[in-house]
C-alpha positions as CSV (number, residue, x, y, z in Angstrom):
1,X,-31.3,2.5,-47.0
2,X,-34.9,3.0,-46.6
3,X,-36.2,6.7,-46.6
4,X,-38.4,6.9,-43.8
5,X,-37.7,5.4,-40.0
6,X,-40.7,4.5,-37.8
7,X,-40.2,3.3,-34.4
8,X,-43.1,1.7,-33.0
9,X,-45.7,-0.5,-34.8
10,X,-48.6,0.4,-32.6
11,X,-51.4,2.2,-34.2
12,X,-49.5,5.1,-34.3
13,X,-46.4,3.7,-36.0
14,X,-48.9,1.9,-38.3
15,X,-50.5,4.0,-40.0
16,X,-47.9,6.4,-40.3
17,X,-45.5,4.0,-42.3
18,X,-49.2,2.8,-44.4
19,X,-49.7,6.4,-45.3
20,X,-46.0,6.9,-45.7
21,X,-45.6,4.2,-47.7
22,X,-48.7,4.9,-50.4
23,X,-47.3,8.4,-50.8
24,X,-44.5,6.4,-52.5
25,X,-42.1,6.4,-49.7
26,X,-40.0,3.4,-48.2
27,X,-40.6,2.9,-44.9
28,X,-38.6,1.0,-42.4
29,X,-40.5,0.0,-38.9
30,X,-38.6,-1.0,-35.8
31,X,-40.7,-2.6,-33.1
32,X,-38.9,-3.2,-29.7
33,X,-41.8,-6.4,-28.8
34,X,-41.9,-9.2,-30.6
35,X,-45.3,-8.5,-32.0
36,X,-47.2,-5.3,-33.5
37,X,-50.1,-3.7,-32.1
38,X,-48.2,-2.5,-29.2
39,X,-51.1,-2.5,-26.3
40,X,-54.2,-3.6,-28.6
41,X,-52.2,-6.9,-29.1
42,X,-54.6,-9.7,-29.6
43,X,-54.0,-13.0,-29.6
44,X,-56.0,-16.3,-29.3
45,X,-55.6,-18.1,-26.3
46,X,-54.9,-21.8,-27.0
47,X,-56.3,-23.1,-23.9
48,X,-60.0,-21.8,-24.8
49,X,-59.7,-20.4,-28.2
50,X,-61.1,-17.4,-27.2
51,X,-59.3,-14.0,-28.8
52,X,-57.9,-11.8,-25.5
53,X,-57.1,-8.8,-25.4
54,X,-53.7,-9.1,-23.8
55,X,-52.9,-5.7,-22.4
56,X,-56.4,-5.1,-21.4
57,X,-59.5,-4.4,-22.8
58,X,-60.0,-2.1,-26.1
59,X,-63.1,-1.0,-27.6
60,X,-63.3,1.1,-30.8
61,X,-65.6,4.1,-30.2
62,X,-65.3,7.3,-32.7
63,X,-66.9,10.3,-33.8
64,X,-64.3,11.3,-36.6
65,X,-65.9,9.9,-39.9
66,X,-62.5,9.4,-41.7
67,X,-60.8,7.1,-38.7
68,X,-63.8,5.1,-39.0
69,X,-63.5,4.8,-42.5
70,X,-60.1,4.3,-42.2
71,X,-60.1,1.3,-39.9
72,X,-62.8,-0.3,-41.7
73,X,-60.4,-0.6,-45.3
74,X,-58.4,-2.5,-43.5
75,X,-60.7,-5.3,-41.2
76,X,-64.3,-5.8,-40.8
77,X,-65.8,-4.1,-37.5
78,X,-68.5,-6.1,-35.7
79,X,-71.5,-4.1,-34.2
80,X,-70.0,-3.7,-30.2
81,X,-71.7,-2.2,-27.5
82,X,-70.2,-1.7,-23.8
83,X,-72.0,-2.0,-21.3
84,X,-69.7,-2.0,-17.9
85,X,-70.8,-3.2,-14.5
86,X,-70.0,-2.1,-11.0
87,X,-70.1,-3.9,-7.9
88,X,-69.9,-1.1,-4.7
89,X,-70.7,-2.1,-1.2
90,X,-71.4,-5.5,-2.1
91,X,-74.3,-5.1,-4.8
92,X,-74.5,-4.9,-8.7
93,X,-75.3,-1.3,-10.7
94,X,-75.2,-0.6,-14.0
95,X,-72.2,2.5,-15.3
96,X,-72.1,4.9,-16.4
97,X,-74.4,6.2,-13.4
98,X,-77.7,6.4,-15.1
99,X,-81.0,6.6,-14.0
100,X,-81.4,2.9,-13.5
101,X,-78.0,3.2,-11.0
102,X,-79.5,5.9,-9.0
103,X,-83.0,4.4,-8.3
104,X,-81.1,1.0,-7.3
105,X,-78.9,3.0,-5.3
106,X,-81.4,4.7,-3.5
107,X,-84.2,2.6,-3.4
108,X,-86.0,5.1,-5.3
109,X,-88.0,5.2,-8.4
110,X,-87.3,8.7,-9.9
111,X,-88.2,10.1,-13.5
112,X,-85.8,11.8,-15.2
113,X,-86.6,15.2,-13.4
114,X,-86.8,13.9,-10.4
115,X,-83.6,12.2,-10.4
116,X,-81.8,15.2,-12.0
117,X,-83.3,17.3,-9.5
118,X,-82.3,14.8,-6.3
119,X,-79.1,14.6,-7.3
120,X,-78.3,18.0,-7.7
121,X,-79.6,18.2,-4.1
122,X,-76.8,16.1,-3.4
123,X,-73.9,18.4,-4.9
124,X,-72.1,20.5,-2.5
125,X,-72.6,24.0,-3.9
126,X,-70.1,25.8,-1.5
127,X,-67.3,24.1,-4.1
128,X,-67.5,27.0,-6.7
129,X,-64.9,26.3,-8.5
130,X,-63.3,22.7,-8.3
131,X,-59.3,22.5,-8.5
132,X,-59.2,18.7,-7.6
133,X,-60.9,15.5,-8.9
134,X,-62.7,14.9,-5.9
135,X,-64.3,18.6,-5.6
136,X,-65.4,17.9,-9.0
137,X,-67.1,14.7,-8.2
138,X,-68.4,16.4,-4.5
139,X,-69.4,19.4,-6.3
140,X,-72.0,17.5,-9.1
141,X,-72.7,14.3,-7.6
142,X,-72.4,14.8,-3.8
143,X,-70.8,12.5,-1.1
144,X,-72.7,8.8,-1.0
145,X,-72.7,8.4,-5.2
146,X,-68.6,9.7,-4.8
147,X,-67.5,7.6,-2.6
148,X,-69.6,4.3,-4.2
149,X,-68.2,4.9,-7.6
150,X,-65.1,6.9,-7.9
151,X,-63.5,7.2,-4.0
152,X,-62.0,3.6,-4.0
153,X,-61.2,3.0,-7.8
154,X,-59.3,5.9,-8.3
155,X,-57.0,5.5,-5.6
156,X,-56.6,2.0,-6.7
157,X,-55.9,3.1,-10.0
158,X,-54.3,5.7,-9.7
159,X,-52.5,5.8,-6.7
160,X,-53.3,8.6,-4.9
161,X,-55.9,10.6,-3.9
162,X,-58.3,12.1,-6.1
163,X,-58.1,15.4,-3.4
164,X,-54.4,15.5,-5.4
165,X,-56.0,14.6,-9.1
166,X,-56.7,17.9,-11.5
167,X,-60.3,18.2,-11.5
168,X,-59.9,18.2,-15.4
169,X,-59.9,14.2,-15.0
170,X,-63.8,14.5,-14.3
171,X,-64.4,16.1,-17.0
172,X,-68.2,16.6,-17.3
173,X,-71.1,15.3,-14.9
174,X,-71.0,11.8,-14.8
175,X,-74.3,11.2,-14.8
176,X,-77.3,9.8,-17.5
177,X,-80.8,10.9,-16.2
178,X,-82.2,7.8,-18.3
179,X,-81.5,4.0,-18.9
180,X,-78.9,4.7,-21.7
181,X,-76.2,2.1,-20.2
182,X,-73.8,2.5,-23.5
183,X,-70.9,3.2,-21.9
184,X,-69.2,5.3,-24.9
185,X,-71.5,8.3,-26.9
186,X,-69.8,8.2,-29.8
187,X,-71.3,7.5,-33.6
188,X,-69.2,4.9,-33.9
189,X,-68.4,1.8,-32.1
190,X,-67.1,-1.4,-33.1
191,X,-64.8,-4.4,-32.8
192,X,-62.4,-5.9,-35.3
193,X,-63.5,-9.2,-36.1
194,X,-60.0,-10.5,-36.2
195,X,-58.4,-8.4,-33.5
196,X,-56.2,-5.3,-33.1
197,X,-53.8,-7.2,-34.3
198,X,-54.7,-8.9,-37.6
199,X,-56.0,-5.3,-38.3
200,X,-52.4,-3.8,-37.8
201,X,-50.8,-6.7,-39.8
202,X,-52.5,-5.4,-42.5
203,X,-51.8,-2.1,-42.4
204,X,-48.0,-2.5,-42.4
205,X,-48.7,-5.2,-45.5
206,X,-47.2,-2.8,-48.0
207,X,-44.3,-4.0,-50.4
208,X,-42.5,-0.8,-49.4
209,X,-42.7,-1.6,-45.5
210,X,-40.0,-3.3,-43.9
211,X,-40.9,-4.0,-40.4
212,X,-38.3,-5.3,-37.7
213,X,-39.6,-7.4,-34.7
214,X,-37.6,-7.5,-31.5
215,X,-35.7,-4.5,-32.7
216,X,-34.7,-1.5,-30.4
217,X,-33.6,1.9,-32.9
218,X,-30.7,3.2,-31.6
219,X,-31.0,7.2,-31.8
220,X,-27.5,7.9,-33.3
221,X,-29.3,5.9,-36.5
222,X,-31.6,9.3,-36.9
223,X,-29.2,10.2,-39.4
224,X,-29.5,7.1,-42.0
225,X,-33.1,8.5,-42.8
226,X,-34.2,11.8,-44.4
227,X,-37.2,11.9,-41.1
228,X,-37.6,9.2,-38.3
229,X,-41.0,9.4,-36.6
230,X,-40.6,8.2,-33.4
231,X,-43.5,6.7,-30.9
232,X,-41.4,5.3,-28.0
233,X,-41.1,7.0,-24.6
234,X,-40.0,10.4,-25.1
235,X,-37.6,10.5,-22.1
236,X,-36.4,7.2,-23.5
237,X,-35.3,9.3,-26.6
238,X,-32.9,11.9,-24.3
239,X,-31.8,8.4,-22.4
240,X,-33.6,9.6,-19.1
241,X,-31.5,13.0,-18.4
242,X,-34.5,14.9,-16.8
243,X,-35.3,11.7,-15.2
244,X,-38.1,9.0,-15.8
245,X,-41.8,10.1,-16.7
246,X,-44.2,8.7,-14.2
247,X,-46.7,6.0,-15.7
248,X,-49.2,3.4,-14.1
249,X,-48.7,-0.4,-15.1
250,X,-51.2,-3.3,-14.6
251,X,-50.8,-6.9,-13.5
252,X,-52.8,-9.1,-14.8
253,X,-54.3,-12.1,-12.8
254,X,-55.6,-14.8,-15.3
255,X,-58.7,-16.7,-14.2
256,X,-60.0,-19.9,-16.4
257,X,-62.9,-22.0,-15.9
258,X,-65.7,-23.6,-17.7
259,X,-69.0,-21.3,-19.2
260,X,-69.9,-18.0,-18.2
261,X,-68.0,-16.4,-15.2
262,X,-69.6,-13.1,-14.9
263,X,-72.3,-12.4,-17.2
264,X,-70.6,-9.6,-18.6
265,X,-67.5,-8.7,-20.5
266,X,-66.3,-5.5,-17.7
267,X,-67.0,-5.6,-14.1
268,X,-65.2,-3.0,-11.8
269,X,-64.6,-3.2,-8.6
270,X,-65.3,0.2,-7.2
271,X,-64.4,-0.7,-2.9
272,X,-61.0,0.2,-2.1
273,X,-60.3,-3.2,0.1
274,X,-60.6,-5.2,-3.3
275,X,-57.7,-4.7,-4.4
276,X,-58.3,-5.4,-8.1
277,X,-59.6,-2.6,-10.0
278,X,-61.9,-4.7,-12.7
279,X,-62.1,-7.7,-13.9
280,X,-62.7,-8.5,-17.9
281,X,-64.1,-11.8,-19.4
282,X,-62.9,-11.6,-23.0
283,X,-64.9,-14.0,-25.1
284,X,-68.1,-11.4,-24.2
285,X,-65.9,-9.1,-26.1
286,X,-66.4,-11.2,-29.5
287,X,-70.3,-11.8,-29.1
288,X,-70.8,-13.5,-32.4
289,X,-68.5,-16.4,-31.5
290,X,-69.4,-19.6,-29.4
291,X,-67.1,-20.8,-26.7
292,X,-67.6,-23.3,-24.0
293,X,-65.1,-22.1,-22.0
294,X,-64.0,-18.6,-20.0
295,X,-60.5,-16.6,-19.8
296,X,-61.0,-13.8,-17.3
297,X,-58.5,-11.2,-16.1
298,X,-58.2,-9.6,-12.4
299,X,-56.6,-6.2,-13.4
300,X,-53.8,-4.7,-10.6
301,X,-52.9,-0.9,-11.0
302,X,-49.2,-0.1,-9.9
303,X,-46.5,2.6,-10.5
304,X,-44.9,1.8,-13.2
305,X,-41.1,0.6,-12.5
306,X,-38.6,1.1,-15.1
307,X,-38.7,-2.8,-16.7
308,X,-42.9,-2.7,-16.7
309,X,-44.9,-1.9,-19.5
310,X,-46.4,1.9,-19.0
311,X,-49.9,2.0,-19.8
312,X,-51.5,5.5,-18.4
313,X,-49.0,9.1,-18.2
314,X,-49.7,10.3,-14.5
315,X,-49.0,13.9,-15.7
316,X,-49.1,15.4,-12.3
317,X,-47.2,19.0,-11.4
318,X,-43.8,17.2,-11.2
319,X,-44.1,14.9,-14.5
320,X,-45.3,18.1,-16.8
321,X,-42.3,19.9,-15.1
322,X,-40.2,17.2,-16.4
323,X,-42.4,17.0,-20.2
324,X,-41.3,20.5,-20.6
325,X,-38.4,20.3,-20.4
326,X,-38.3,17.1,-22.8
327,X,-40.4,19.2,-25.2
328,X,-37.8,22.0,-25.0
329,X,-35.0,19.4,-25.7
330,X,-37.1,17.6,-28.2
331,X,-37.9,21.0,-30.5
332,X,-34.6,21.7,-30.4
333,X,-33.6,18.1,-32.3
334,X,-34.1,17.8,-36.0
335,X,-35.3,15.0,-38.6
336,X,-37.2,13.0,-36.0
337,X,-41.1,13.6,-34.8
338,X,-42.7,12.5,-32.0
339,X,-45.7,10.8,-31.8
340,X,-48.3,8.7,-29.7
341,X,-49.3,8.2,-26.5
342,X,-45.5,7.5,-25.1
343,X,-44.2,10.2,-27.9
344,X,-46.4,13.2,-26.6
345,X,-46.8,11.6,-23.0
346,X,-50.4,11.8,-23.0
347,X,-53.2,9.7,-22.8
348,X,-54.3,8.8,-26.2
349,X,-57.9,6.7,-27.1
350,X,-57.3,4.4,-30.1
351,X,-59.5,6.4,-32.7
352,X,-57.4,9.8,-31.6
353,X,-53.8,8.1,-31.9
354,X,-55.3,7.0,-35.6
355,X,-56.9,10.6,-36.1
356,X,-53.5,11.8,-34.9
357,X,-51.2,9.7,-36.9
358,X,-53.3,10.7,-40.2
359,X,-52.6,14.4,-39.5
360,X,-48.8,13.9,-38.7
361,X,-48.6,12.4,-42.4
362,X,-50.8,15.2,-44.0
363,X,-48.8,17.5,-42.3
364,X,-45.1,16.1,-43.2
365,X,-46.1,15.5,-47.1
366,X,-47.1,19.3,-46.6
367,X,-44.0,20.4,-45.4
368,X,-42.1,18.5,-48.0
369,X,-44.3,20.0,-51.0
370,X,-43.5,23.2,-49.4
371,X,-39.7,22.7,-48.4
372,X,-39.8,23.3,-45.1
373,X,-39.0,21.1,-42.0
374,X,-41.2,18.9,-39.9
375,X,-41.9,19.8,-36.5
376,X,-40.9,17.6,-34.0
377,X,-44.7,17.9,-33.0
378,X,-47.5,17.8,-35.2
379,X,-49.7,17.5,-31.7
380,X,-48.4,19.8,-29.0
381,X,-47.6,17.2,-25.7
382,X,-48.2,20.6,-23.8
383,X,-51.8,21.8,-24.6
């Protein structure tokens, strides 16, 4: 009997059981797929050669010194800088919307000031205080550069309007008044050199990891270990009572051909009547290799049905109704914590699910020193 449970060899599951296992602990994984890396899988495609990202693209950007660190014991990370595309109403700009995007867009050719100053002109300042996606975006950016760049690819991603999206989506102004095209401002950015991965694979090389492939963990086996961390679906967990979470899925429409097929490793398609959201050519996503040949992906945003993959928690008024009352149910359980993106039903970058995982470690060897239980969240799913 091992001493430790971990469900899910994602990241999260990862480098808990790594972290688990150095602080002397045995550590039994259970992985549901028949590979690790959960959605960072990465695999070389034997038509081309070329290493895809098979759930989509995934590019490491950080600011937290000690994830960086972290990831780079265990892989080399090759320099990587995105730079997306966008093709609205039948032309080419450059995204993030920078200063470059809004001179093309408007034929114009602003300074810094000037453009800053024009397109706050734009903003409609009778939105005070934006409730919904779509005031946000009206409210900072105005009508024309709305409807271009975020109208059409959030319905299609999404699936609704972004009149019903929380305006906390939009975060900030999306806008650079220069020609920084970097799509990520974080210190760090990177790509393994081997893949997600070859990267994973080595953190769950530890003589005291055993790690199951094509192996679902049954809950009423909670008891064989002194604490099971846990980063399936959380409703999954309480076998649906309060019903199913809502996700979005993607499809994936493989294209392959012969050189260069875009120019650039993201494209997105920002008009709603194309109905793929982006497509991604992945040997632009390993620059220092050579390949003669392209593998592209169209990428298709659905609802997620109940045999898909989920890839992004919708987290809308009637899916936090239902979290709560799976974080109620799930506080109330004991020996098992959950973790991750499908543990805490949030949306969760790669660095923070790493960041995250480190913490949930710290803060279970705490609680042992101390002799006091574990939480069944070190990260509240609520906040």
């Amino acid at each position: 009997m091992a001493n430790l449970g971990v469900v899910g060899a994602g990241f999260s599951g990862a480098v808990i059981a790594r972290q688990l296992a150095e602080a002397g602990y045995a550590v039994e994984v259970f992985e549901r797929r028949g590979h690790v890396a959960g959605n960072c899988h990465t695999w070389r495609d034997p038509e081309t050669g070329i290493l895809a990202h098979v759930y989509g693209p995934h590019i490491f950007h950080t600011d937290n010194a000690r994830v960086w660190r972290y990831v780079n014991q265990y892989t080399r990370f090759e320099p990587y800088t995105n730079r997306v595309k966008a093709v609205a109403g039948g032309r080419v700009f450059s995204l993030p919307i920078n200063l470059l995007t809004i001179n093309q867009f408007f034929g114009k050719t602003f300074n810094p000031q000037e453009a800053a100053a024009f397109v706050a002109g734009l903003g409609d300042a009778g939105i005070v205080d934006p409730q919904s996606f779509e005031e946000q975006a009206l409210r900072f950016i105005g009508r024309e550069l709305y409807t271009a760049f975020f109208e059409g690819y959030t319905i299609k991603q999404w699936g609704v309007s972004p009149a019903e999206l929380p305006a906390s989506i939009l975060k900030r102004l999306p806008v650079r008044f220069n020609y920084d095209d970097n799509y990520f401002a974080h210190s760090y950015q990177g790509m393994p050199h081997a893949g997600y991965t070859a990267l994973v694979e080595r953190l769950l090389d530890h003589p005291a990891i055993v790690l199951h492939l094509d192996a679902a963990f049954e809950r009423e086996a909670c008891g064989d270990y002194l604490h099971v961390f846990y980063s399936g679906p959380i409703d999954a967990w309480f076998g649906y009572t309060e019903g199913r979470l809502g996700y979005r899925t993607l499809d994936f429409e493989p294209i392959r051909g012969e050189g260069d097929f875009q120019g650039c490793a993201v494209l997105n398609y920002c008009d709603r009547d194309i109905p793929y959201t982006r497509i991604s050519e992945h040997k632009h996503f390993a620059p220092w290799e050579r390949h003669d040949k392209t593998l592209c992906f169209k990428e298709f945003s659905r609802y997620c049905e109940p045999s898909d993959i989920p890839y992004y928690p919708i987290r809308l008024v009637r899916e936090k109704a239902q979290l709560s009352r799976y974080v109620e149910m799930a506080r109330a359980e004991r020996g098992v914590t959950f973790v991750g993106r499908l543990g805490t039903y949030r949306y969760l970058d790669m660095d923070v699910t790493i960041r995250e995982a480190l913490e949930t470690v710290d803060l279970f060897l705490a609680a042992r020193h101390l002799g006091v239980a574990m939480p069944a969240f070190a990260h509240d799913p609520l906040a």
